[in-house]
mmCIF file as gemmi writes it, N, C-alpha and C atoms, coordinates in Angstrom:
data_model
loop_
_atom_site.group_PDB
_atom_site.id
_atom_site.type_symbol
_atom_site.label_atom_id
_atom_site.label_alt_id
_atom_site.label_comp_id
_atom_site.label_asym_id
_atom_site.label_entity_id
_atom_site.label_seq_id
_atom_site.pdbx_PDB_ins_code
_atom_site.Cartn_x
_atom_site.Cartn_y
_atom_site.Cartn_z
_atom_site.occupancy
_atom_site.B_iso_or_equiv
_atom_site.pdbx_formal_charge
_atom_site.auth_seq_id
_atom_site.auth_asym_id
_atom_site.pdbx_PDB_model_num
ATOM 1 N N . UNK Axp A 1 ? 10.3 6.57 3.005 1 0 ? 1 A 1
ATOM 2 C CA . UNK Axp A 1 ? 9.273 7.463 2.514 1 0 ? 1 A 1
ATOM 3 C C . UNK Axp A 1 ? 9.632 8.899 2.903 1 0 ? 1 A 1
ATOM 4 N N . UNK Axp A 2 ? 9.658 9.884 1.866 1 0 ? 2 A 1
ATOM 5 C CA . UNK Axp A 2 ? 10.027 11.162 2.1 1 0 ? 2 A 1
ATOM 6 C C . UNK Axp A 2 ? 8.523 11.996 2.837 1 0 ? 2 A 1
ATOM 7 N N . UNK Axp A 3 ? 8.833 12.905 3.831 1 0 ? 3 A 1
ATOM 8 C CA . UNK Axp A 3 ? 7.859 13.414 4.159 1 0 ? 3 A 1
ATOM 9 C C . UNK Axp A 3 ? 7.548 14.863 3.645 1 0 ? 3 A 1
ATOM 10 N N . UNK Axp A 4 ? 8.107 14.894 2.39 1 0 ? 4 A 1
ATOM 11 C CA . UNK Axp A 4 ? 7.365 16.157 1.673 1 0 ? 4 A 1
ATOM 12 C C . UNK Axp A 4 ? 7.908 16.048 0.398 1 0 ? 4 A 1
ATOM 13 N N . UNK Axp A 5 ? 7.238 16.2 -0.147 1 0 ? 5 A 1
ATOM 14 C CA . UNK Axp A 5 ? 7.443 16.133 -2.434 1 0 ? 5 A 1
ATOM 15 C C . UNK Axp A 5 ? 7.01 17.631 -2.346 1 0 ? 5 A 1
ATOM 16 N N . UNK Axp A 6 ? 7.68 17.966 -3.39 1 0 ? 6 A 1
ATOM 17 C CA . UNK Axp A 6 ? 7.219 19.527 -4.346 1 0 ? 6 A 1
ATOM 18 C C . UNK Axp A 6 ? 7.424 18.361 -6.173 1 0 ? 6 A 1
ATOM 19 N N . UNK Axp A 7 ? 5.946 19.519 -6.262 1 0 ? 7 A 1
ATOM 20 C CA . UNK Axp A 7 ? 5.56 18.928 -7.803 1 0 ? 7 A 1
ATOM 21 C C . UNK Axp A 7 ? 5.718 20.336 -8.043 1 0 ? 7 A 1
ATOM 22 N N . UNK Axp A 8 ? 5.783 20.576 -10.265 1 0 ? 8 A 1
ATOM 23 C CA . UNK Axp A 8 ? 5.507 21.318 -10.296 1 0 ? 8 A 1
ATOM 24 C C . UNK Axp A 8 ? 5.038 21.022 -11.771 1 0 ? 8 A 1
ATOM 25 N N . UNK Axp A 9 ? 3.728 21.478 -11.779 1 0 ? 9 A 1
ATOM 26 C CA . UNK Axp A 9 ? 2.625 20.952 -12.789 1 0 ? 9 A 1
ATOM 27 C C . UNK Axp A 9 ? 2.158 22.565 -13.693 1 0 ? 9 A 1
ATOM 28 N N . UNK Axp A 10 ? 1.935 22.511 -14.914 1 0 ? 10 A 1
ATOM 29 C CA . UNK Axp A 10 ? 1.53 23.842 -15.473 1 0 ? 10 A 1
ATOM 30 C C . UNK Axp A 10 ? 2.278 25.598 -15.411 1 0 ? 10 A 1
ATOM 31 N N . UNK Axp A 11 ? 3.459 25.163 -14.79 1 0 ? 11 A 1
ATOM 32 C CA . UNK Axp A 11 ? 4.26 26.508 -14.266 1 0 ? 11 A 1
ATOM 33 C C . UNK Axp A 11 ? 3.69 26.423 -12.765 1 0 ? 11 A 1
ATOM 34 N N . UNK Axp A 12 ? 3.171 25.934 -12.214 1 0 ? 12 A 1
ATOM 35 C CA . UNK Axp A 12 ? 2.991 26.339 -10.349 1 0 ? 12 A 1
ATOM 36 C C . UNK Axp A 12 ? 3.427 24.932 -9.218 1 0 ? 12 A 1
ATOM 37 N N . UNK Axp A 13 ? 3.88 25.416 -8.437 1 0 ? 13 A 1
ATOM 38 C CA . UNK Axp A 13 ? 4.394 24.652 -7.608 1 0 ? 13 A 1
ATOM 39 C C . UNK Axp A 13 ? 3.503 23.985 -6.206 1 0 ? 13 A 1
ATOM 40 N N . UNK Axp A 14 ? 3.6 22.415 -6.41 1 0 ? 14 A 1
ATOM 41 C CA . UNK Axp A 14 ? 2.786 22.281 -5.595 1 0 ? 14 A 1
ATOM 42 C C . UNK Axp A 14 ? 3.677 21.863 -4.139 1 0 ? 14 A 1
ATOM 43 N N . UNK Axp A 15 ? 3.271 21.658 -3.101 1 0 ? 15 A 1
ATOM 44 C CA . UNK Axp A 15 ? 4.338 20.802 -2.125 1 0 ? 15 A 1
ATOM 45 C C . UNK Axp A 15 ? 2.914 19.658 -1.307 1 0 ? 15 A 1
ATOM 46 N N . UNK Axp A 16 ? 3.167 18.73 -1.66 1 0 ? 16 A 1
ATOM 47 C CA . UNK Axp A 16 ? 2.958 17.339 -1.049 1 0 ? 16 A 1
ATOM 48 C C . UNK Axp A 16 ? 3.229 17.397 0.56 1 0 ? 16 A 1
ATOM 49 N N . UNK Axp A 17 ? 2.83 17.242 2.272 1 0 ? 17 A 1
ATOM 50 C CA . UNK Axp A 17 ? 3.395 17.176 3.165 1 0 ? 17 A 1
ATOM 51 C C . UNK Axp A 17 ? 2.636 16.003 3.767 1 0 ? 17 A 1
ATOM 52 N N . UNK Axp A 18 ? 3.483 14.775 4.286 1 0 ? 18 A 1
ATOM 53 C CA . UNK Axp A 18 ? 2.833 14.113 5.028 1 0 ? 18 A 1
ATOM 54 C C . UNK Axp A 18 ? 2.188 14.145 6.402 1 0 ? 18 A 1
ATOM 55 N N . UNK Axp A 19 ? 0.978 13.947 6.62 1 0 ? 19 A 1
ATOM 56 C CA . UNK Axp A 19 ? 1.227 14.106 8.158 1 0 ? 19 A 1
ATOM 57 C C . UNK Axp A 19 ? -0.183 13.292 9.122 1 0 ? 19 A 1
ATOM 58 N N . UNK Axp A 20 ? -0.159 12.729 9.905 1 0 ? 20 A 1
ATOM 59 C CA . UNK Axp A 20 ? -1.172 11.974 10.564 1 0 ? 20 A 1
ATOM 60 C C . UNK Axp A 20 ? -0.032 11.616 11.407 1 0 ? 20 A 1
ATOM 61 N N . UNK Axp A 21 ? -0.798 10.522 12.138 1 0 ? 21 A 1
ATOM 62 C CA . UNK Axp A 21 ? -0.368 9.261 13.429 1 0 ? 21 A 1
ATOM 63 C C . UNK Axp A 21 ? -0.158 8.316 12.349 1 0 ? 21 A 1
ATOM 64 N N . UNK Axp A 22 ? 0.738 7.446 12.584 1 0 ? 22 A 1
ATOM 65 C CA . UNK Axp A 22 ? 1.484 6.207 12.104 1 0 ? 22 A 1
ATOM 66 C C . UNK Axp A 22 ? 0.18 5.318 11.567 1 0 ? 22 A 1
ATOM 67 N N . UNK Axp A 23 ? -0.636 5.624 12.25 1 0 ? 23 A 1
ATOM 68 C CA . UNK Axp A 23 ? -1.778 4.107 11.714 1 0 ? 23 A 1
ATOM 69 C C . UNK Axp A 23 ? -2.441 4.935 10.71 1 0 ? 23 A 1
ATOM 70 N N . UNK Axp A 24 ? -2.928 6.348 10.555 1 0 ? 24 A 1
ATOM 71 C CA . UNK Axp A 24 ? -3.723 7.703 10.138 1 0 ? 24 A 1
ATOM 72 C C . UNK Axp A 24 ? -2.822 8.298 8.904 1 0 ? 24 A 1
ATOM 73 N N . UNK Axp A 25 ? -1.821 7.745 7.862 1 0 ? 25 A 1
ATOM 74 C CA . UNK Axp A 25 ? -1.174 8.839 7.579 1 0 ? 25 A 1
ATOM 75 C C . UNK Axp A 25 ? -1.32 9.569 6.289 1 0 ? 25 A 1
ATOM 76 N N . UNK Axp A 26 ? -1.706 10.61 5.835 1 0 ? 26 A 1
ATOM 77 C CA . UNK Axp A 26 ? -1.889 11.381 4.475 1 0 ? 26 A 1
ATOM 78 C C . UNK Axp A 26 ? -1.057 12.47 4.102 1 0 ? 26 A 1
ATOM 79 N N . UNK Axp A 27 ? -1.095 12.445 2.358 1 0 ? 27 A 1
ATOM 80 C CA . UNK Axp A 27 ? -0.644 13.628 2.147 1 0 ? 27 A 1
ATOM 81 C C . UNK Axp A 27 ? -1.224 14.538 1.799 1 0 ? 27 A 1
ATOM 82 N N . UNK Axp A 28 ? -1.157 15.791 2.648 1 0 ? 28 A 1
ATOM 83 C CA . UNK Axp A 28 ? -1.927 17.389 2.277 1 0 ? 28 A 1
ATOM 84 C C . UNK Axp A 28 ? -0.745 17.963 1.099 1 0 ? 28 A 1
ATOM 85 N N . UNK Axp A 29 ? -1.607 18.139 0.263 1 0 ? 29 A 1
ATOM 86 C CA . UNK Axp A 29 ? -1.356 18.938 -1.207 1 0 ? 29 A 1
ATOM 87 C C . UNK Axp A 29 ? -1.727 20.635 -0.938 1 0 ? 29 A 1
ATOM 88 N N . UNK Axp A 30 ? -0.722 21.207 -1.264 1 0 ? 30 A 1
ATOM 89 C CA . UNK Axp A 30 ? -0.952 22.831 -0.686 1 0 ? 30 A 1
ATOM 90 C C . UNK Axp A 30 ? -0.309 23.548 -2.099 1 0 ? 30 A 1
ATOM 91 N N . UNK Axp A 31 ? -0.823 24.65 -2.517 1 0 ? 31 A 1
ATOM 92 C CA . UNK Axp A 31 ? -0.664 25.129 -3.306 1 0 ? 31 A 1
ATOM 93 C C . UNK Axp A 31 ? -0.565 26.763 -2.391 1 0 ? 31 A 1
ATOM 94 N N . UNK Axp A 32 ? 1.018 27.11 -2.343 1 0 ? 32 A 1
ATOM 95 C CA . UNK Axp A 32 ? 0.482 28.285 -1.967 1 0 ? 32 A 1
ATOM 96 C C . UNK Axp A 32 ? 0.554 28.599 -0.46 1 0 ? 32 A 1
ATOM 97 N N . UNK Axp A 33 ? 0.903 27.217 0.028 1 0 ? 33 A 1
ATOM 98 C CA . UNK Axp A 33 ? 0.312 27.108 2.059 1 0 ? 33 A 1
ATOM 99 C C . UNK Axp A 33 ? -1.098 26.682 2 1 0 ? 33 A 1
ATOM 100 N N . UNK Axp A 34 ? -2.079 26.707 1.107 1 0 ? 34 A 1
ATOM 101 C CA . UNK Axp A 34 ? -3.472 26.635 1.125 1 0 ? 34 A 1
ATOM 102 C C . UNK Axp A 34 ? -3.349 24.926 0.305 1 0 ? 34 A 1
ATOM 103 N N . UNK Axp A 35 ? -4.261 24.322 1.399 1 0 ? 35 A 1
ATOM 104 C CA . UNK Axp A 35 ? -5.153 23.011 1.054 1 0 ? 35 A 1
ATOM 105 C C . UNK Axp A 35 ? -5.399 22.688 -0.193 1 0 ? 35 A 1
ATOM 106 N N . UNK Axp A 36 ? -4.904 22.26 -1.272 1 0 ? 36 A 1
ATOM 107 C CA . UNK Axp A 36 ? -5.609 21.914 -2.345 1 0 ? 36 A 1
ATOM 108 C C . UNK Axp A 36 ? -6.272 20.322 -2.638 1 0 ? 36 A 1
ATOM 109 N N . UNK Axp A 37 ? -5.592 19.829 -1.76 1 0 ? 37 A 1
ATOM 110 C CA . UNK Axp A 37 ? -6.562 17.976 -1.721 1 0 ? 37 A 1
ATOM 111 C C . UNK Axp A 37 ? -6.011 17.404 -0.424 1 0 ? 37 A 1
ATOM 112 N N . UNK Axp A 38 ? -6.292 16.01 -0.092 1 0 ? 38 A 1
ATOM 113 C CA . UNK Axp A 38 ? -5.274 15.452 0.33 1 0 ? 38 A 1
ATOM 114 C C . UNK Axp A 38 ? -5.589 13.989 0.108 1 0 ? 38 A 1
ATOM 115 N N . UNK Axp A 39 ? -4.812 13.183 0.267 1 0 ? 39 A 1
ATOM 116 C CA . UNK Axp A 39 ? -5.126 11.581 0 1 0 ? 39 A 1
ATOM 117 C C . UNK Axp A 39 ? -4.502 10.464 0.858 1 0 ? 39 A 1
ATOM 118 N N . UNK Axp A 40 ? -4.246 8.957 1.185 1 0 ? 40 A 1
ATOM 119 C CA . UNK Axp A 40 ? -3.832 8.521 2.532 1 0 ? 40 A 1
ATOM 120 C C . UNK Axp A 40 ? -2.422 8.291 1.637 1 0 ? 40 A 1
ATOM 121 N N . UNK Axp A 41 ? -1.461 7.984 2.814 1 0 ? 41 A 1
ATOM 122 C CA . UNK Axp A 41 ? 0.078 7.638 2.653 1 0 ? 41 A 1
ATOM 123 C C . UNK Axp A 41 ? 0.331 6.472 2.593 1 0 ? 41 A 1
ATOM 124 N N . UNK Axp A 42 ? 0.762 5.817 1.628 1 0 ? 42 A 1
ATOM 125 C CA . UNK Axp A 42 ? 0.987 4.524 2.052 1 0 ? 42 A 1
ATOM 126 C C . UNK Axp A 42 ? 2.212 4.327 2.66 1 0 ? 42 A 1
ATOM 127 N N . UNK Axp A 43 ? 2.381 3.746 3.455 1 0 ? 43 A 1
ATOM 128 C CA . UNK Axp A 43 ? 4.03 3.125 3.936 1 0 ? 43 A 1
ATOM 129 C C . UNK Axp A 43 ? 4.947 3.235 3.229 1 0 ? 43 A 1
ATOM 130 N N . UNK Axp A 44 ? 4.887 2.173 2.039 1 0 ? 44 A 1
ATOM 131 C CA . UNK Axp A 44 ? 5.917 2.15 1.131 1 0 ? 44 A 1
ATOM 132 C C . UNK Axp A 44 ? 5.794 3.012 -0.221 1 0 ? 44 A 1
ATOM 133 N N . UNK Axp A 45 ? 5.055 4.168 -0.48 1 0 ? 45 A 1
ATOM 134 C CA . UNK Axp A 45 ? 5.577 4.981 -1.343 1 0 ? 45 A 1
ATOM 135 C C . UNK Axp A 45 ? 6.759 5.707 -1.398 1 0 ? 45 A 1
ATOM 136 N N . UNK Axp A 46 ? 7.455 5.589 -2.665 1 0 ? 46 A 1
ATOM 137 C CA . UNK Axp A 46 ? 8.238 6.834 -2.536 1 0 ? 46 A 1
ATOM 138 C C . UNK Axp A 46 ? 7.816 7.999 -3.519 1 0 ? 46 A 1
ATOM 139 N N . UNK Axp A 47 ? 9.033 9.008 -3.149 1 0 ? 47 A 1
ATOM 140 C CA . UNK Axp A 47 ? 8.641 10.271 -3.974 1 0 ? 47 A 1
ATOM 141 C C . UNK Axp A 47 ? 7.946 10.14 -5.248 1 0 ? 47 A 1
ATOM 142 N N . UNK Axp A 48 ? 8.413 9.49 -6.14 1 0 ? 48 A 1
ATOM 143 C CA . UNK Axp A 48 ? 7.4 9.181 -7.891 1 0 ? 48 A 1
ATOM 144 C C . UNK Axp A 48 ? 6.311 8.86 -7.714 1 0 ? 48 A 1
ATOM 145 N N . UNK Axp A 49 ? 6.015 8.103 -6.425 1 0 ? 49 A 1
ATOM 146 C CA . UNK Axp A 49 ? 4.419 7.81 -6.4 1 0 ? 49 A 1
ATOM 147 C C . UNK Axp A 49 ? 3.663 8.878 -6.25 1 0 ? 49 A 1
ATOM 148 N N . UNK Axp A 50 ? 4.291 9.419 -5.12 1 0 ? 50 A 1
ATOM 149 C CA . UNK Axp A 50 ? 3.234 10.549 -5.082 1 0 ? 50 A 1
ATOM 150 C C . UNK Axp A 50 ? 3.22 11.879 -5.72 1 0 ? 50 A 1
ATOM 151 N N . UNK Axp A 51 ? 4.173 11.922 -6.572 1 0 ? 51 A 1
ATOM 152 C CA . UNK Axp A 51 ? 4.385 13.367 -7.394 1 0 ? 51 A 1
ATOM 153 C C . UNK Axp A 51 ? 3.12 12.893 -8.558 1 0 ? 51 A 1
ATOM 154 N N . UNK Axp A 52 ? 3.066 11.239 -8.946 1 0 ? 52 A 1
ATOM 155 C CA . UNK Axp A 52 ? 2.168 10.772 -9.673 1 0 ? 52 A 1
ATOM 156 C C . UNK Axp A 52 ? 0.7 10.749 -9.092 1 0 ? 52 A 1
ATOM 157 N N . UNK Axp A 53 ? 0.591 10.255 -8.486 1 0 ? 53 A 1
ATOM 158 C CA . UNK Axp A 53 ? -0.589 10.865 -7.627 1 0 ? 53 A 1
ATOM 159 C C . UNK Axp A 53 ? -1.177 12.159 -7.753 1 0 ? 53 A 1
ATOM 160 N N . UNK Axp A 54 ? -0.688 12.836 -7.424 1 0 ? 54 A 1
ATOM 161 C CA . UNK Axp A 54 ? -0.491 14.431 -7.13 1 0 ? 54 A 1
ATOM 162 C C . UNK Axp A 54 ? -1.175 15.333 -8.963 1 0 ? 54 A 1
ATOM 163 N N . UNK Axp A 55 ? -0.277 14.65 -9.927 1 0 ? 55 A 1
ATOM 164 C CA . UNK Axp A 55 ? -0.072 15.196 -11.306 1 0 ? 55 A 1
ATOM 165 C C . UNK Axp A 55 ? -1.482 14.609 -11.894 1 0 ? 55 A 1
ATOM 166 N N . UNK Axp A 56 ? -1.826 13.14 -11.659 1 0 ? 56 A 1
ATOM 167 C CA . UNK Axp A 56 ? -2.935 12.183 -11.589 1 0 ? 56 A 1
ATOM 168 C C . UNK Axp A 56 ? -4.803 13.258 -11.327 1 0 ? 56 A 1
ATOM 169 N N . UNK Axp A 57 ? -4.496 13.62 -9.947 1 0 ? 57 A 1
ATOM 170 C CA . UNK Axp A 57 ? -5.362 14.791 -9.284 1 0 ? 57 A 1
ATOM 171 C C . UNK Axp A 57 ? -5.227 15.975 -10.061 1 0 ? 57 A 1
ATOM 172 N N . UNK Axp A 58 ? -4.574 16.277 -10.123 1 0 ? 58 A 1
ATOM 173 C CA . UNK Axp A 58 ? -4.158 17.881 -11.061 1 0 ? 58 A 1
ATOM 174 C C . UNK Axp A 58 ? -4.82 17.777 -12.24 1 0 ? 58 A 1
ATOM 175 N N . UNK Axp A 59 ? -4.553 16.752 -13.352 1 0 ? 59 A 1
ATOM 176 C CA . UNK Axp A 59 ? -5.014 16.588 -14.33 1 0 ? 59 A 1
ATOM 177 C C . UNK Axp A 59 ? -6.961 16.144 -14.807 1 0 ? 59 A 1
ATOM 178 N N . UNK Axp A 60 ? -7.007 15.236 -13.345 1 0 ? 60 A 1
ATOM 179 C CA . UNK Axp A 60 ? -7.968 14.894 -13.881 1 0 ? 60 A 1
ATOM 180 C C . UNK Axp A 60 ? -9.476 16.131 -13.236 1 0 ? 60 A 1
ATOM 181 N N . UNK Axp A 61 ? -9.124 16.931 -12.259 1 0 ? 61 A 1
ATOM 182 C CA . UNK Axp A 61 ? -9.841 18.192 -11.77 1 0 ? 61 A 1
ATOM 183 C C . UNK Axp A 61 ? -9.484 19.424 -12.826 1 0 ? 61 A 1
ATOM 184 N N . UNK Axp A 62 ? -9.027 19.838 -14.064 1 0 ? 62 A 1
ATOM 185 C CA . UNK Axp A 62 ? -7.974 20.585 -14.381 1 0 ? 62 A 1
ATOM 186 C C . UNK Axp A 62 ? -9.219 21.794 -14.759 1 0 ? 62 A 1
ATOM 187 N N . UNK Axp A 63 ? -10.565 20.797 -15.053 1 0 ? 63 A 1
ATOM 188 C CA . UNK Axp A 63 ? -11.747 21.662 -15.685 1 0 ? 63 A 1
ATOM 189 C C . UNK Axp A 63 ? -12.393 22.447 -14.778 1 0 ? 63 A 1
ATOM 190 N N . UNK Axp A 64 ? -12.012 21.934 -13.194 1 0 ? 64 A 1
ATOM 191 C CA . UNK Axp A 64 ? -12.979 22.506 -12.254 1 0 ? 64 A 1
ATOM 192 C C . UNK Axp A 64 ? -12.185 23.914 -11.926 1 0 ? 64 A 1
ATOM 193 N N . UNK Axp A 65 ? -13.157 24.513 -11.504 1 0 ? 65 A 1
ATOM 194 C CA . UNK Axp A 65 ? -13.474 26.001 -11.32 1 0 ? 65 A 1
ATOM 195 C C . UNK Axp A 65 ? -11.949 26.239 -10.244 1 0 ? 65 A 1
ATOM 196 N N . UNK Axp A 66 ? -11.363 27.397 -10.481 1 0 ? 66 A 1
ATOM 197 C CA . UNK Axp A 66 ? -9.624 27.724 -9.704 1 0 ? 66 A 1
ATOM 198 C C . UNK Axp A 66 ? -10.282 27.482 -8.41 1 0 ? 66 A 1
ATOM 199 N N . UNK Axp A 67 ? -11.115 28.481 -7.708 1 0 ? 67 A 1
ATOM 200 C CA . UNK Axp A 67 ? -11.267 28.543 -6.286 1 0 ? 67 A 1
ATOM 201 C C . UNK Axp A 67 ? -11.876 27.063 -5.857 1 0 ? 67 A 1
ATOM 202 N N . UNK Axp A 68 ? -12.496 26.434 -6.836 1 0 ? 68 A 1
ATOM 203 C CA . UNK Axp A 68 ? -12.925 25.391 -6.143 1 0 ? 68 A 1
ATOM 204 C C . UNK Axp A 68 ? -11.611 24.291 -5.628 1 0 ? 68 A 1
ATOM 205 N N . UNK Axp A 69 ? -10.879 24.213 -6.297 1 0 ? 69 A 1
ATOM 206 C CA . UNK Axp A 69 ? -9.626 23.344 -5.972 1 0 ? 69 A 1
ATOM 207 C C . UNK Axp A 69 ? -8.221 24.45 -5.425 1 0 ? 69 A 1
ATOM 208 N N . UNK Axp A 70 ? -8.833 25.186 -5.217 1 0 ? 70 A 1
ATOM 209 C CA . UNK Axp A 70 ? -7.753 26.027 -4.221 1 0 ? 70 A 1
ATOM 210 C C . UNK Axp A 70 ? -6.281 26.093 -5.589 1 0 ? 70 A 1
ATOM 211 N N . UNK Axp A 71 ? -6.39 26.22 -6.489 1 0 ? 71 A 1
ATOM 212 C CA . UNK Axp A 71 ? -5.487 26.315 -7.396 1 0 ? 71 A 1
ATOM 213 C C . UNK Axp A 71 ? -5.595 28.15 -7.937 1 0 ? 71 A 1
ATOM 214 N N . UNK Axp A 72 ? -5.575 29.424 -7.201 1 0 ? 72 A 1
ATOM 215 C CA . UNK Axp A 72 ? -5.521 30.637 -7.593 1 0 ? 72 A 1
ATOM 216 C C . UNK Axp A 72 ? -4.168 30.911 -7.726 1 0 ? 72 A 1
């Protein structure tokens, strides 16, 4: 499992970073350095999962307001 994906969805770049304790683990979605979601890690994902994931979230928030999803 890679511990960081970069997506890049609509012209902007997102970066995926994993991070928790081994039993705790998620990926923070940052747009920017800034928080835009985050969701848990599974063990055995790799990179496609979570760029899918990631594109999954992107798409289906795409209506909500920029500042609300930290997407400026």
């Amino acid at each position: 499992m890679a511990d960081r994906v970069t997506v890049f969805w609509q012209g902007k770049e997102y970066d995926a970073v994993r991070n928790g304790a081994q039993s705790d683990l998620v990926w923070q979605v940052l747009r920017d350095g800034s928080p835009v979601t985050s969701f848990p890690a599974d063990p055995g994902e790799g990179a496609t999962a979570v760029k899918e994931k990631i594109i999954g979230w992107l798409e289906g928030n795409e209506s909500r307001p920029v500042a609300d999803v930290g997407r400026q």
